[in-house]
C-alpha positions as CSV (number, residue, x, y, z in Angstrom):
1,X,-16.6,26.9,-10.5
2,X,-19.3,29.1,-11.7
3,X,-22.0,30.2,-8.9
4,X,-24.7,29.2,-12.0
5,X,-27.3,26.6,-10.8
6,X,-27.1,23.4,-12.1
7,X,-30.5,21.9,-14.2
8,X,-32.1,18.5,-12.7
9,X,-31.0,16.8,-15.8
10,X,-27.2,17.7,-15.5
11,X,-27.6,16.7,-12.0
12,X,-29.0,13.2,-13.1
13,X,-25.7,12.6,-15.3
14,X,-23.5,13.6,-12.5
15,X,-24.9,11.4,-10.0
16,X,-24.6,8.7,-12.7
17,X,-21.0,9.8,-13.2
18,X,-20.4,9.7,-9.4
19,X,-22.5,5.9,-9.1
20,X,-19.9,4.4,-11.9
21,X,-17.1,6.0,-10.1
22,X,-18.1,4.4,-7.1
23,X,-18.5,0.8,-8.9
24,X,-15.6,0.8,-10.6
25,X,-13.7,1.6,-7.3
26,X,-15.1,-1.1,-6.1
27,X,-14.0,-3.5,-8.8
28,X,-10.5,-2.2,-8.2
29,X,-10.5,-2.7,-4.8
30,X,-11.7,-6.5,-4.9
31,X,-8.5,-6.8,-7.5
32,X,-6.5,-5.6,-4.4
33,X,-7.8,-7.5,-2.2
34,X,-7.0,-10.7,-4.4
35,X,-3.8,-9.2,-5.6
36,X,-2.6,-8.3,-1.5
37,X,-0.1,-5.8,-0.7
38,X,2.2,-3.7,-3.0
39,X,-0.5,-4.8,-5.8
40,X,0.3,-1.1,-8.3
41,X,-4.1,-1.2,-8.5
42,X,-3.7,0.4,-4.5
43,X,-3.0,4.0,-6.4
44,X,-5.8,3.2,-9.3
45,X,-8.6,2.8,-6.6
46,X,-7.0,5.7,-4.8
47,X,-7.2,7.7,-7.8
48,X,-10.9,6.5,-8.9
49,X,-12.1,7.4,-5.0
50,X,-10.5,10.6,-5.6
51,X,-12.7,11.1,-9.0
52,X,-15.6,9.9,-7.2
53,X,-15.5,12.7,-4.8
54,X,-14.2,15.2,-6.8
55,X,-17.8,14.3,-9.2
56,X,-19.5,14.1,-6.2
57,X,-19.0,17.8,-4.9
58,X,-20.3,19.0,-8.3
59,X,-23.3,18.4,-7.3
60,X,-25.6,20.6,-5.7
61,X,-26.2,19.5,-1.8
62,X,-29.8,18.2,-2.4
63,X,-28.4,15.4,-5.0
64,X,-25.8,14.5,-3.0
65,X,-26.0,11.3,-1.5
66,X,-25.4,11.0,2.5
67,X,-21.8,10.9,4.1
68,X,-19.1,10.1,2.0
69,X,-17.8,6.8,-0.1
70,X,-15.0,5.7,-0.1
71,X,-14.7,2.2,-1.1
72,X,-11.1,1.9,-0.9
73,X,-11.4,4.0,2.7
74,X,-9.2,2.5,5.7
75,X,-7.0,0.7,3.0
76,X,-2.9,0.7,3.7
77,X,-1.7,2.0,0.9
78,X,2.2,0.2,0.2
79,X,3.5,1.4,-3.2
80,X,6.2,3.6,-2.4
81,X,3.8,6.7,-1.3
82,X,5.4,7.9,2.3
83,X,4.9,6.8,5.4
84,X,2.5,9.9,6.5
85,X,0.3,9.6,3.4
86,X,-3.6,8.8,3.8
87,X,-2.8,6.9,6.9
88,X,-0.3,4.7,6.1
């Protein structure tokens, strides 16, 4: 990543990036939820949490939000991943 600083505006449309991240993890994780364990939507809302973050650290420290989301976080995970993955 370039050391280049990063214009309000572009910072705008990442945090907007990051916010629909966030919101569609959450959808995901309600399907879960209803769908229980095994449901192949754990590795979706791990992978969308993932995104979130990844957005997230684009942006410079004054636009980022306070501690971290995860709205998936403290989920067991069951789809085959092993047994010392993400605190499974």
């Amino acid at each position: 990543m370039s050391e280049q600083r990063m214009d309000a505006d572009t910072a705008e449309t990442v945090a907007g990036v990051v916010r629909l991240l966030r919101r569609a993890a959450e959808l995901v994780w309600a399907a879960v939820d209803a769908e229980g364990a095994g449901s192949p939507r754990q590795l979706l809302g791990l992978g969308i949490d993932l995104a979130a973050d990844e957005a997230r650290n684009l942006l410079p420290a004054r636009f980022r939000s306070t501690g971290r989301f995860r709205s998936g976080m403290n989920r067991p995970i069951s789809s085959g991943l092993p047994s010392n993955c993400c605190g499974a």
